[in-house]
MIZALO-639662 format. One record per residue (C-alpha): residue in one letter; x, y, z. Coordinates in steps of 0.25 Angstrom, whole numbers, plus 5000, padded with zeros to 4 digits. Layout:
% MIZALO-639662
aXYZ;...
***
This chain:
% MIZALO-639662
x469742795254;x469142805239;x470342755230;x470642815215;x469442795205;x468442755216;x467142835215;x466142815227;x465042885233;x464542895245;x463042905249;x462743045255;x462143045270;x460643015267;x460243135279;x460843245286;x461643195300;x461043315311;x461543295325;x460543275336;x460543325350;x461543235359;x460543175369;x459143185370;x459143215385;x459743335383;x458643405372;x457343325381;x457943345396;x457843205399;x458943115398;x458442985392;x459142855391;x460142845380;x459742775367;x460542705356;x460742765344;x459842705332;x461042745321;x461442595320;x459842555317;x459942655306;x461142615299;x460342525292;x459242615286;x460542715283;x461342605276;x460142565266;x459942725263;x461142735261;x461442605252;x460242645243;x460542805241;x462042805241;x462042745225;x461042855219;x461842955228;x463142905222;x462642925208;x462143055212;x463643105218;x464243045205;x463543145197;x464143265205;x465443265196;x465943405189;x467243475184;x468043595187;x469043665177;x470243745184;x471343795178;x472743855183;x474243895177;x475143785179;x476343815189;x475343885201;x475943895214;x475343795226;x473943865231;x473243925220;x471843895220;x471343825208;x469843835211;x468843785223;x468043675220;x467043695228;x466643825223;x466743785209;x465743675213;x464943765220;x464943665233;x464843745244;x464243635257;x463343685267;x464143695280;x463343645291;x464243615302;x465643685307;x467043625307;x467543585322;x469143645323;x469643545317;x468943575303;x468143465303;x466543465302;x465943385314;x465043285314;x463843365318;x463743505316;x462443585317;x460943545311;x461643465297;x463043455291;x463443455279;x465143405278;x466143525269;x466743485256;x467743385253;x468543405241;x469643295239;x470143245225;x469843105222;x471043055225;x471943125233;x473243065229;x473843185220;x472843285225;x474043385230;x474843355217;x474243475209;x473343535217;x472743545231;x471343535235;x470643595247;x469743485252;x468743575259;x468843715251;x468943605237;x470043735233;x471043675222;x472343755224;x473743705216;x474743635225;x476243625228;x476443565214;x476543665203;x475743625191;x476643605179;x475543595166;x476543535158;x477143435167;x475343375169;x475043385155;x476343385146;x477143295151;x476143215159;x475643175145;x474343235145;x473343175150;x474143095161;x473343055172;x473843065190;x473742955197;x472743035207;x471643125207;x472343215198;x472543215184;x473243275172;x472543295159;x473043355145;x471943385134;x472743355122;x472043445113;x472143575124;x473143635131;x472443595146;x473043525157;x472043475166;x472443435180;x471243345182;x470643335198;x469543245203;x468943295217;x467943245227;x466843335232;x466243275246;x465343265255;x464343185248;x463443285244;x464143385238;x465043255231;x465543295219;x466843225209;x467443345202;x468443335191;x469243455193;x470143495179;x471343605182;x471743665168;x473343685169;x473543805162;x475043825154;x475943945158;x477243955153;x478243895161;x479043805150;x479943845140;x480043795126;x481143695127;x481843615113;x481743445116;x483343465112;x484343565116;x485043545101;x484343555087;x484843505076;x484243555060;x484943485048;x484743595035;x485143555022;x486243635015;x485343645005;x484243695012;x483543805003;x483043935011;x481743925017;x481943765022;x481043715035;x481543635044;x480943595056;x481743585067;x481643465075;x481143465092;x480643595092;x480343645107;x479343605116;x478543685127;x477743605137;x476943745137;x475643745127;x474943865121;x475643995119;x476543945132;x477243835120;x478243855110;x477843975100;x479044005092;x480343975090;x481744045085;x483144035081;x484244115090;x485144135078;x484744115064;x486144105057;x485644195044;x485244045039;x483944005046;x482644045053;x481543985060;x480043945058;x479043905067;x477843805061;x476543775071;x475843665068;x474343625069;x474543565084;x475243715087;x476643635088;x477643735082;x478843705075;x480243775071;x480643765057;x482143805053;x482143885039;x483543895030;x483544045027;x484944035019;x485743945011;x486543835018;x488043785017;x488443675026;x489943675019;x489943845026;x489143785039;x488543685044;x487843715054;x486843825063;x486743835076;x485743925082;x484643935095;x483143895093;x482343975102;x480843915105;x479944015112;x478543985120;x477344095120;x477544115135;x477544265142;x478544255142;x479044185133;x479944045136;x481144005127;x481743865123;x483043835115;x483843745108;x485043745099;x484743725084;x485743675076;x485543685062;x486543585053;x486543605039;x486743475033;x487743435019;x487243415005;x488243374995;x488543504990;x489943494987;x490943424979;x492243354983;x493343454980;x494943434978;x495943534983;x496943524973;x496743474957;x498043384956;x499043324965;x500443264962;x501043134968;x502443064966;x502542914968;x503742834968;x503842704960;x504242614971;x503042664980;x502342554987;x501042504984;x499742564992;x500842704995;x499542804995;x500242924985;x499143024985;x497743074991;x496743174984;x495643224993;x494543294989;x493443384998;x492043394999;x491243495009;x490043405011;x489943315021;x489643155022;x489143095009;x489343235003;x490743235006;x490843085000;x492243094990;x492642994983;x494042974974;x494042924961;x495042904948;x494742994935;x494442914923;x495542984917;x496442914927;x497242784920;x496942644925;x498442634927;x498542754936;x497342704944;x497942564948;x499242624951;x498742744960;x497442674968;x496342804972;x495642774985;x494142824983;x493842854998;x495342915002;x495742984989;x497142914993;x497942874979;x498942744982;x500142674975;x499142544969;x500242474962;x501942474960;x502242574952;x502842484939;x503842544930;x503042574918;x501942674928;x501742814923;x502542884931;x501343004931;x500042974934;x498843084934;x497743034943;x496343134942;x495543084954;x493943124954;x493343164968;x491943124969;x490843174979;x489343144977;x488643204967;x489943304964;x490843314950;x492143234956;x493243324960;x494743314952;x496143294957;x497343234951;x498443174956;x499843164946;x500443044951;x502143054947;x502742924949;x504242914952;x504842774948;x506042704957;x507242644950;x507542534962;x506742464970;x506142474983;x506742384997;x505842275000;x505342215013;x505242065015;x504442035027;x504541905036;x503341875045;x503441835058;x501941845062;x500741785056;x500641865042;x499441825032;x499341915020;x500242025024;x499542035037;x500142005051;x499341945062;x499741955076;x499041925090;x498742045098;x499642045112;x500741995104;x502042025112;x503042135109;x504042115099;x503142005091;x503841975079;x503042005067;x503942005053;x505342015049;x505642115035;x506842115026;x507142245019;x507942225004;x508342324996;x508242274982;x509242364978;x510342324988;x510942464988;x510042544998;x509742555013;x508242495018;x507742545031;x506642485036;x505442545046;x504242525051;x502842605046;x501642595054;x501042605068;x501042495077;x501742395088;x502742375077;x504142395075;x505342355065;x506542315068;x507942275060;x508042135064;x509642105068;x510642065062;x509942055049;x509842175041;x508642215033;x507842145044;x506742195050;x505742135061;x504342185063;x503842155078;x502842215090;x503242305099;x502042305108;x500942205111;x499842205101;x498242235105;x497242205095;x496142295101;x497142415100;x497542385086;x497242275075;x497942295063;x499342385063;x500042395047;x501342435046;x502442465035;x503942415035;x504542525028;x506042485019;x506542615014;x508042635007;x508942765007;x508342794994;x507042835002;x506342744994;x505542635004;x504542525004;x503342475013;x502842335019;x501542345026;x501542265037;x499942225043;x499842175056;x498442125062;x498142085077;x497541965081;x496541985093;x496741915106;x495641895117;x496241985125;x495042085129;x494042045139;x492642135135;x492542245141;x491042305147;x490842455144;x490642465159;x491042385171;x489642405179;x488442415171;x487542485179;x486142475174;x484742525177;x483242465178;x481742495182;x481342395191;x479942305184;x480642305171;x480242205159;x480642075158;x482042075150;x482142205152;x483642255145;x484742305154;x485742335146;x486742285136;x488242255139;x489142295132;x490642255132;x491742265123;x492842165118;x494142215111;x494442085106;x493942045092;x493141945086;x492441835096;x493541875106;x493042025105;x491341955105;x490741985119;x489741915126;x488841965140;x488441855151;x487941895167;x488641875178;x488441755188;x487941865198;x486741895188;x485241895192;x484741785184;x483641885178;x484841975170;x485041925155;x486241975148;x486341925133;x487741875131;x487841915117;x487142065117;x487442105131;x485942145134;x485642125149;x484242115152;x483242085163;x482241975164;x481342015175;x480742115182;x481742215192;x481242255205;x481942355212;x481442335225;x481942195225;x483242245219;x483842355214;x485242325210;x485742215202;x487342205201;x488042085193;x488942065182;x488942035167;x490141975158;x490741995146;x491341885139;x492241895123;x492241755116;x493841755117;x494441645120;x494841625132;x493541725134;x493741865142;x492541935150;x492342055157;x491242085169;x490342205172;x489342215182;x487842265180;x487242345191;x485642335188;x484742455197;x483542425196;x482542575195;x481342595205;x480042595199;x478742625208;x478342485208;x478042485222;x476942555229;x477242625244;x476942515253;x476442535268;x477042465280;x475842455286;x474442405278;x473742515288;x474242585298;x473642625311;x473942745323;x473442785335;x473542915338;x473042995351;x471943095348;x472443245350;x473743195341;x474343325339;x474343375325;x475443325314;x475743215325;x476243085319;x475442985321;x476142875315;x477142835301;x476642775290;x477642685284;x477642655269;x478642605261;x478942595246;x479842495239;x480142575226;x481342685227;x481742825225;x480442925221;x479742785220;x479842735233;x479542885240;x478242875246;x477442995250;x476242965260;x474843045260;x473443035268;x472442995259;x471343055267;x471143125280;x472343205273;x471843335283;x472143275296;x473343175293;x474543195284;x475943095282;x477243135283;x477643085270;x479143055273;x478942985286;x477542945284;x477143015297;x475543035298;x475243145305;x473843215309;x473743355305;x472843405317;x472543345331;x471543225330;x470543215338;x469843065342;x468743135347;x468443185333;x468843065325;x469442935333;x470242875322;x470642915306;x470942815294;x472042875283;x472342815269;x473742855268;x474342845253;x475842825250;x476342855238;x477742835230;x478442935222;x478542845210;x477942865195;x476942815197;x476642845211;x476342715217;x475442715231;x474842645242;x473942675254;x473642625270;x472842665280;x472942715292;x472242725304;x472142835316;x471642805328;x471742925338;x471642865353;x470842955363;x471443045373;x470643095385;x470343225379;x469043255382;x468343285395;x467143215398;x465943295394;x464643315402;x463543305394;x462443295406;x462143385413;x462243485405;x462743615413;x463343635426;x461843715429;x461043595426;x460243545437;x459243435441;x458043415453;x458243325461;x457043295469;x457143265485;x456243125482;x457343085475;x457742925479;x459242905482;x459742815471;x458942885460;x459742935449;x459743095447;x460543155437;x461643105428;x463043175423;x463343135409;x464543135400;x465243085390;x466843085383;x467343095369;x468643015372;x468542865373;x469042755382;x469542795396;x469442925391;x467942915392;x467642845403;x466842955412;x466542955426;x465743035434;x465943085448;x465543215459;x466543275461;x465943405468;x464543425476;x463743525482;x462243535487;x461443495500;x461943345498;x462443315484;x463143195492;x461943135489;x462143125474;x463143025467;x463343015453;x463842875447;x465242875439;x465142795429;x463542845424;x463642995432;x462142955436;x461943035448;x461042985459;x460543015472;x461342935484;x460342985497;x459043035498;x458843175498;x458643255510;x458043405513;x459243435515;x459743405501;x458543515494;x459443595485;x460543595474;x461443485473;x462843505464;x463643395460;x465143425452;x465243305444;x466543265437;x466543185424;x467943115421;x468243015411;x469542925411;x470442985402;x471942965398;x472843045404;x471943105413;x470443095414;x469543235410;x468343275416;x467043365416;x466343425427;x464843445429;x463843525440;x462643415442;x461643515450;x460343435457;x459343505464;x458543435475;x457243495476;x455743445474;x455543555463;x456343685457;x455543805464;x456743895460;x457643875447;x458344025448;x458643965462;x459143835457;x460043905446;x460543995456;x461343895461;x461743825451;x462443955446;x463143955461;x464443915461;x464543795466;x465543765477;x465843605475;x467143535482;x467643445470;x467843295475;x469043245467;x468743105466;x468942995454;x467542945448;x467542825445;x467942775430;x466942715422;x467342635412;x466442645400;x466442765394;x465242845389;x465242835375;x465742775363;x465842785348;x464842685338;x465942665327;x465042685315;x465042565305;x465342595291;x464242545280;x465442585268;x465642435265;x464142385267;x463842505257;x464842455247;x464542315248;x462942335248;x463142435235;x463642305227;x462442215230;x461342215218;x460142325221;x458942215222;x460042165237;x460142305241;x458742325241;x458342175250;x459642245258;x458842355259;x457442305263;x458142225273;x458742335277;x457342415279;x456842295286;x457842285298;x457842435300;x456442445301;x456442345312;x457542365319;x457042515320;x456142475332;x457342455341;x457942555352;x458842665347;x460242645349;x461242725355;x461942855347;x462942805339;x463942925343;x463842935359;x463342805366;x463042855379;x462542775394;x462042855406;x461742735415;x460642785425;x460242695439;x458942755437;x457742785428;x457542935430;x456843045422;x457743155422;x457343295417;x458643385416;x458543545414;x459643645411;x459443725425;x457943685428;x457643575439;x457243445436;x456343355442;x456843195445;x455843095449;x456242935452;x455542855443;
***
């Protein structure tokens, strides 16, 4: 089988092979002894013509090259002719010879033969992807596969070539799509390697389509009328020419926009959004509208997307103040920090634009500004300092709004302070738990009811009732403390978690009947505890890989979460003892990598576990477990059980038989692993089942025609790319007794012979020849009389195993006349033996005075009783096949040696022959035939004429 990129040729038959007659006797009337074919002697002088033509034929083959253009719409329908190759070529071959029933030309046929047309691709792999060729008619048709132009040229890159003896290819500076053929003309003489190019022409079947189902355009709210902007991912067709994208639109223009479309030198065209009004983002901030992309097609093909046009914020406004003065009372015993105001200003822009900041007028009085403080972010005025006896008791506060790049925006705020004659309760605390400047630290899961401060509430005045409350959110409470009065405790009233809450501030509130009260902020912070074990985002990490991957190829990184804080809250990664040594896992980043290469088909799953460990102390971890599958790759090739495989099958097998299951296996999986199995030649007669890897023969063989058949079966997987493989197989068809054996002479049932009255008992007379196209026992023949009539034909016998007949007495007067003898020819066959019967007619006479009288008798019917009885089997049958020898690898071996050895190979050549021509002829190679004779006679036979035999 000729294998992908090997180029041979063979050397054309030197002369024209004409059958001859099948045996000399039969043309000249004698019957001569058989002689040896001289085939084998002229091997030799074959050989060296052979060995010195076959180069410079070679060359000249080579030269026979040419190209076909075709061209078709893409998406035909299975069967559409493409065009004939050998009309294009103008081969048309000289049929000499006729086709048997089978359709095949026979080995001989008339006065010289000249084989049909063989047209095959140079590799038959993908030969029915795209299209199908006729091997005989050399017709290109489409096949099963519709041809999808954009799919072999757009997406396959352009230019990207099969695997097989097809290809795709993509002129980057046209529009063609080439589906590229190679294709083998044979026989030897009409050889010729076409390149056969299919121009795929575009129709349009694809619609424009956007890359994005959503848009986005950013306009300026200062865009002047008449701006461009390109929008971004305009929309793509896989069509080219006038099929492609040829104008675009909006489906609603909003009053505000419209639409442009700009081509460029490579005929790419773009969409350009243009501002047809004024925009305001502060009246609306957005457009959403339809672009519509239409292709040139009849008719024509639409694409859309949504377009979303934002128009973005310039700092066109100022902040703004929704009153121009505000009033605010303040008590003189109000506490330090008490917020007594806010001012807030507005801005319409956003972000930066919309930046405000709050600031004092310079008109404003240094005392005012540290009693009253202004935060700059908040605009939130606080109490900053005790309100002292000699204060102002009005204070007129002008506060400037700022923005970027605006004039500041005015507000004032008339601050009327209203002064206390008697002072305020106080409030004494006493901690309990751990206080360091007026902050108290507790440990988190603290029991209920911890204890954390006692407060005393005076009243400096002594005349008033204090009550005291608590202010503030929190696991908190405040209770009188018995019997003391004016006592108060300050205790938990529920466990204490520090990854819920870290800090809590609450107020104890003292307040008299006057209504007048006071605050003591109370700030609590919680001490973390390692109480949290990490915790891993997932229990079972489940993870994916190709099989082959790099060394330290990265799995993943882990990730797990701590609610404790500081080292106790610091997470650190290690792998579980159940860890194939070749995982890594870095303890401080979590990264899980691979060190080696995966192989799926010597595992595909990994299970095993990972830790997570906080740096508390004692420590607390957590597990997960990472379940690893490793992906299929076609790393594998379709492997065969067998390196060959072998059948025997009885000829006459009837057709789509199975004649035996290839078995093939593939160690990848899914698509990967699938395999599909196809004949690589004699595809005619024999196909596979490719699920069960049956092989069958599609008609009945025949061993008589051909005795055995050597197939080149290819498996190959459905990976990407497809991997394959290849065996042989060997048919031997075992003979049947199917043919009868057939009497070659004498050669009719009229035929008869003189047989002279001198003639001596003993002496051979005629002989009844035959021959069988089986083998074995099947071709054993014996001969036998089974029916007599004449004077005396007792007085002949014929020999069983030779079918010499002889004379056994002497003849008589008596015994003038015709003699007819049945004789039966059977061979040995299996079941049941076949025969064929013939008339032996011998007329005894001293000479033939009357042949209208002889011939009349003959023409009688003759009235034989058959004698059914068995001959007697010889066991040697009566030909046999001389298995030619191939010269293909003393050709290739002899083609390599230097041309001053093939020429002494060739003189020595010469030599032998020339002498060894002076020997006897051989026998035929074909039919080796023995007719054993116990006498040497002169036999003259004559189709209804008498013939003389003498004893010599």
């Amino acid at each position: 089988m000729r294998g992908r990129g090997d180029a041979r040729c063979w050397p054309a038959p030197a002369v024209s092979w004409r059958p001859e007659t099948w045996h000399p006797r039969l043309a000249m009337g004698r019957l001569p002894r058989p002689r040896r074919s001289n085939n084998r002697r002229n091997l030799p002088h074959v050989f060296l013509f052979v060995l010195f033509v076959g180069p410079f034929h070679c060359l000249a083959s080579y030269s026979r090259a040419t190209e076909l253009l075709y061209s078709l719409n893409e998406g035909l329908p299975a069967g559409v002719l493409i065009g004939s190759l050998a009309e294009d070529l103008r081969l048309v071959p000289r049929a000499s010879g006729r086709q048997n029933h089978q359709g095949q030309w026979p080995e001989r046929a008339g006065t010289e033969w000249t084989p049909p047309l063989s047209f095959s691709l140079a590799s038959g792999r993908l030969s029915g992807q795209y299209v199908t060729l006729n091997n005989r008619s050399g017709e290109l048709h489409t096949s099963a596969l519709e041809i999808d132009r954009e799919a072999l040229c757009l997406e396959g890159g352009g230019g990207a070539a099969l695997s097989g003896s097809i290809s795709i290819s993509s002129s980057p500076s046209s529009d063609s799509c080439l589906l590229l053929l190679d294709v083998l003309v044979l026989p030897q003489e009409y050889f010729r390697f076409v390149k056969v190019k299919i121009a795929i022409r575009d129709i349009n079947d694809n619609a424009p389509q956007f890359p994005v189902s959503q848009i986005s355009v950013w306009v300026p709210e200062n865009a002047p009328v008449n701006t461009r902007m390109a929008i971004e991912h305009p929309a793509v067709d896989p069509d080219i020419g006038t099929n492609g994208v040829q104008t675009y639109r909006l489906l609603d223009y909003h009053g505000m926009f419209t639409l442009d479309v700009e081509e460029n030198e490579n005929g790419e065209r773009t969409p350009y959004l243009i501002v047809m009004g004024a925009l305001d983002r502060e009246t609306q901030d957005q457009y959403v509208s339809i672009i519509i992309a239409e292709d040139g097609g009849s008719p024509p093909l639409l694409g859309s997307a949504t377009l979303t046009i934002g128009i973005s914020d310039i700092n066109d406004n100022c902040p703004v103040f929704i009153d121009s003065q505000i009033n605010v009372t303040v008590y003189g015993n109000a506490t330090v920090g008490t917020p007594i105001a806010t001012v807030r200003a507005v801005d319409k822009d956003l972000g930066s634009n919309a930046l405000i900041t709050y600031t004092y007028s310079q008109k404003v009085p240094q005392t005012s500004k540290d009693l009253f403080h202004l935060d700059e972010t908040t605009g939130v005025i606080k109490l900053f300092n005790i309100i002292g006896g000699n204060v102002l008791q009005t204070h007129k506060l002008t506060i400037l709004a700022n923005g970027p790049g605006c004039i500041p925006a005015v507000i004032t705020a008339l601050v009327s302070i209203i002064k206390v004659v008697f002072r305020p309760p106080e409030i004494v605390p006493r901690y309990i738990a751990n206080e360091i400047d007026g902050v108290v630290y507790l440990k988190e899961l603290e029991p209920i009811n911890t204890p954390i401060a006692f407060f005393t509430i005076r009243d400096p005045e002594d005349k008033y009732k204090v009550n005291c409350y608590l202010d503030g959110e929190g696991p908190f409470r405040l209770s009188p403390y018995k019997p003391y009065n004016n006592e108060y405790l300050l205790e938990t009233t529920k466990p204490l978690d520090y990854e819920l809450q870290q800090y809590y501030e609450v107020a104890v509130v003292a307040w008299n009947s006057e209504g007048f009260h006071v605050k003591r902020i109370i700030k609590v912070q919680l001490l973390d505890d390692n109480d949290n074990a990490p915790v891993f985002l997932q229990p079972l990490i489940e993870l994916t890989i190709e099989e082959n991957n790099a060394p330290n190829a990265f799995l993943t990184k882990l990730y797990a979460t701590d609610a404790d804080s500081g080292e106790r809250g610091q997470v650190s990664y290690f792998l579980g003892p159940d860890a194939p040594s070749y995982f890594s896992l870095d303890s401080v980043t979590g990264i899980l990598t691979v060190s080696t290469q995966l192989d799926r088909e010597e595992k595909e799953k990994y299970r095993y576990t990972v830790k997570a460990v906080d740096r508390g102390k004692p420590p607390r971890e957590s597990v997960a477990t990472v379940a690893l599958t490793v992906l299929d790759k076609n790393d594998n090739s379709p492997r065969f059980i067998n390196k060959d495989f072998s059948f025997f099958v009885p000829e006459n097998f009837p057709g789509y038989g199975e004649i035996g299951v290839i078995s093939v296996t593939d160690a990848d999986a899914g698509r990967n692993g699938w395999v599909a199995l196809s004949v690589m030649n004699q595809s005619d007669i024999f196909v596979i089942d490719t699920g069960k890897g049956m092989l069958r023969a599609k008609v009945s063989l025949d061993r008589e025609q051909q005795s055995s058949y050597t197939l080149w079966v290819e498996a190959v997987d459905g990976g990407e790319p497809a991997l394959s493989s290849s065996t042989k197989i060997t048919i031997l068809l075992l003979d049947i007794n199917d043919n009868p054996p057939l009497v070659l002479f004498p050669q009719s049932n009229m035929s008869y012979l003189l047989v002279l009255p001198s003639t001596l008992p003993g002496s051979p007379v005629t002989e009844v020849y035959a021959v069988d196209k089986d083998t074995g026992m099947n071709a054993v023949i014996a001969y036998s009389i089974i029916g007599r009539r004449g004077p005396r034909p007792e007085s002949f016998r014929i020999d069983s195993k030779t079918g010499n007949i002889t004379l056994e007495e002497a003849l008589l007067q008596t015994d003038y006349g015709l003699h007819r003898l049945l004789v039966k020819v059977s061979d040995h066959g299996y079941p049941e033996p076949l025969h064929s019967t013939v008339m032996v007619n011998l007329f005894v006479n001293d000479t033939v005075s009357n042949e209208s009288y002889i011939e009349s008798l003959l023409r009688k019917e003759a009235e034989i009783n058959i004698e059914e009885k068995e001959p007697q089997i010889s066991i040697r049958p009566t030909h046999r096949k001389v298995e030619s020898v191939s010269c293909i690898p003393t050709l290739v071996a002899l083609s390599i040696i230097s041309l001053g050895s093939i020429t002494l190979v060739m003189g020595m050549g010469i030599f032998i022959c020339l002498r060894n021509g002076k020997k006897h002829h051989r026998e035929d190679k074909n039919l080796e035939v023995q007719i054993p004779l116990r006498g040497k006679i002169d036999l003259h036979l004559r189709e209804r004429k008498p013939m003389d035999i003498s004893n010599i």
